[in-house]
C-alpha positions, 0 to 999 in steps of 0.5 A: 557513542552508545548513548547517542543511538539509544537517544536517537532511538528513543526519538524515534520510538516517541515520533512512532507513537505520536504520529500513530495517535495523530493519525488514529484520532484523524481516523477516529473523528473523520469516522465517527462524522462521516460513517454514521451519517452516510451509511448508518455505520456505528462509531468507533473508539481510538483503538479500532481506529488503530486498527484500521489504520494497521490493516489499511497499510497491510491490505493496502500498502502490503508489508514494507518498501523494501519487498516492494522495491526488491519485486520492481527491480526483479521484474524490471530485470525480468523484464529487459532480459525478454526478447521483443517476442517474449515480452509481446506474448507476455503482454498479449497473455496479461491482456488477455486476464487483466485487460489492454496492458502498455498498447492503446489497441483494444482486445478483441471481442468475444 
């Protein structure tokens, strides 16, 4: 039984880094023919592409599913135990800093 998870494990390592080459070279070449043409940006090199691909997925993805499913659902939470009161002042306060939250009416102009 032991056997079969460190088997399991290690193909999973090896699905790991092939897809982090793939997707490093797909990076790496989409760059070195787009960025230096269009903005006049120099190459890169397998590792900085890498590199861009990790910090891509924390600025932009953050740190995994599992924060951002935990988050949803205690907003969601949050959410249903407002009265329509409270979630109309929460909507008028977002409004008020993010722009027209769940309504089609437009704030009002200064």
């Amino acid at each position: 039984m032991k056997r079969h998870w460190i088997l399991r494990g290690l193909k999973f390592a090896l699905f790991v880094v092939l897809a982090a080459t793939v997707l490093s070279c797909v990076v790496m070449a989409l760059w070195n023919r787009l960025m230096p043409a269009v903005f006049g940006l120099h190459a890169i090199s397998f590792w900085q592409a890498l590199g861009l691909l990790v910090l891509s997925k924390i600025l932009f993805r953050g740190w995994g599913p599992a924060f951002e499913t935990h988050w949803r659902q205690r907003m969601r939470e949050r959410w249903e135990q407002m009265t329509s009161q409270e979630r109309e002042k929460f909507r008028t306060g977002m409004r008020g800093s993010c722009g027209p939250l769940g309504s089609s009416q437009e704030a009002p102009k200064a």
